[in-house]
C-alpha positions in Angstrom: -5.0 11.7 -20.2 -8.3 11.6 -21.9 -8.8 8.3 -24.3 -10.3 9.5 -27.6 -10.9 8.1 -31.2 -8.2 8.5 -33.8 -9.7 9.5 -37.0 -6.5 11.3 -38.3 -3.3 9.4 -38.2 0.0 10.3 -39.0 0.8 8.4 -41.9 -0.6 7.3 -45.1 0.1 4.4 -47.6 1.9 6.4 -50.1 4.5 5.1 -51.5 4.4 1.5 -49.9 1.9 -0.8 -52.5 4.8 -2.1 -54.2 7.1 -2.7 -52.5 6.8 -6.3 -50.9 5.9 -5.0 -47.2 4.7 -6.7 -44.3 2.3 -6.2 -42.3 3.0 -6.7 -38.4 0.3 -7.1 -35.7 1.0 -5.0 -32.6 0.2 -6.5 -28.7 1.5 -4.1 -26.8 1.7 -0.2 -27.3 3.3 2.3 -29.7 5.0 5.3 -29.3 5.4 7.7 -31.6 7.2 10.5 -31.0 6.6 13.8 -33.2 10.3 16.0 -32.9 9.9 19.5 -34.4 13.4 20.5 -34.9 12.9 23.7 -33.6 14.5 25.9 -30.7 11.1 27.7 -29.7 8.2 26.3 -30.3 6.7 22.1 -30.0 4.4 21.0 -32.4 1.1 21.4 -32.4 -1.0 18.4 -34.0 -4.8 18.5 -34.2 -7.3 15.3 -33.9 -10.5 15.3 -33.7 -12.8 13.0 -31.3 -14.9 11.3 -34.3 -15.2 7.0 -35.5 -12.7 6.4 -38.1 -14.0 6.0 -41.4 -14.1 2.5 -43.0 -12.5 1.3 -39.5 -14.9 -1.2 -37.4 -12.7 -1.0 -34.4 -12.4 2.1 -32.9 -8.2 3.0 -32.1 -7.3 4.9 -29.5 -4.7 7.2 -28.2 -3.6 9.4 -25.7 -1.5 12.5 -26.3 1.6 13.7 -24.1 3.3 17.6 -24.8 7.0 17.7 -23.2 9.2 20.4 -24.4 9.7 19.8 -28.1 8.1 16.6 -28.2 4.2 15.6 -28.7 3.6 11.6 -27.7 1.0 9.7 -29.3 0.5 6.1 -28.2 -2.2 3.8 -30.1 -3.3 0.8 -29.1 -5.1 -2.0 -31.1 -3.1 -0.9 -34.3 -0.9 -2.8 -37.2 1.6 -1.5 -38.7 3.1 -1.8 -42.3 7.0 -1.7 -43.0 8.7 -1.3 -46.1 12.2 -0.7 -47.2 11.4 2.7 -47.8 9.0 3.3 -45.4 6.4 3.2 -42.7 2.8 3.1 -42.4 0.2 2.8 -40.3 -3.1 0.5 -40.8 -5.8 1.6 -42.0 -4.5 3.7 -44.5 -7.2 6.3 -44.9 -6.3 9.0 -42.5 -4.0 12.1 -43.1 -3.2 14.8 -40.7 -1.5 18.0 -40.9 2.0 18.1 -40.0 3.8 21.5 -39.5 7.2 20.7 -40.7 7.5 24.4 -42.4 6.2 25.9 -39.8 8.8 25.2 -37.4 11.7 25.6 -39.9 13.2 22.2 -40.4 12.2 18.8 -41.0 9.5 17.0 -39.2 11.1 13.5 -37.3 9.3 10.7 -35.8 10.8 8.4 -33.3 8.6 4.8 -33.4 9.6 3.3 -30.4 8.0 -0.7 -29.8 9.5 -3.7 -27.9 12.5 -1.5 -26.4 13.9 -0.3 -29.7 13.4 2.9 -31.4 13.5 3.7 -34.9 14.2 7.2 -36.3 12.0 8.5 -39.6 11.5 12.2 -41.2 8.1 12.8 -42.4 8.1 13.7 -46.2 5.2 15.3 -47.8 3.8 13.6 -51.6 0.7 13.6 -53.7 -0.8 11.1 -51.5 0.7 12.7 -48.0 2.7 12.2 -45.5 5.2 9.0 -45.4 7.9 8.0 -43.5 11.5 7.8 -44.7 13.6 5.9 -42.1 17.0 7.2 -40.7 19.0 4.2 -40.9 20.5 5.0 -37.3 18.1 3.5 -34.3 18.6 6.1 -31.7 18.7 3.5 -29.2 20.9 1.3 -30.1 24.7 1.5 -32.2 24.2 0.8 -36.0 21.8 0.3 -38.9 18.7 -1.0 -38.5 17.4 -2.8 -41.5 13.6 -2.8 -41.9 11.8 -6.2 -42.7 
């Protein structure tokens, strides 16, 4: 897989600056797992090889297409939770999702540490954010975000 800079990431901080989130350094990789829900077609993300603005330390990621699903793994990253959503640091990135394109909702699997937590991307004034299904799909029961 070819290693390149992320300078568009799939979430943004919208929604999240009130309420009471933490932030949560990563040391090992995560997985995020893009899941048109469509019969035909996988999604098709673009990112471009460039630095990330306002970012000193370069992230990068590698990018796996398998049926329906597109892989992205990042490395050096932090995360942001909230009870509402999820969000990755730094916040200044957007990308394109194609969640009309494909005729259903967009979902997003984070998987870290052996669990995996479900989301569906929702689109706002600010961009994409994360709404969490409260179902892990990896594990029985609710999973209750810090």
């Amino acid at each position: 897989m070819r290693r390149v800079l992320l300078a568009f990431v799939l979430l943004s901080l919208a929604g999240c600056d009130s309420l009471g989130t933490d932030i949560v350094a990563l040391d090992d990789v995560l997985v995020v797992d893009l899941v048109a829900e469509s019969p035909t077609s996988p999604p098709v993300l673009g990112f471009v090889t460039e630095g990330i603005p306002g970012c000193a330390t370069p992230i990068a990621y590698e990018t796996r297409v398998a049926s329906d699903v597109l892989t992205v793994e990042v490395e050096g990253l932090e995360i942001t939770r909230g009870p509402t959503c999820l969000a990755l640091i730094p916040s200044s990135f957007t990308v394109a999702l194609p969640s009309t394109r494909y005729g259903g909702p967009l979902t997003v699997d984070v998987r870290h540490r052996g669990e995996t937590d479900r989301y569906t991307v929702e689109f706002g004034g600010e961009g994409p954010v994360l709404v969490p299904v409260h179902t892990s799909v990896t594990r029985p029961g609710p999973r209750s975000l810090p």
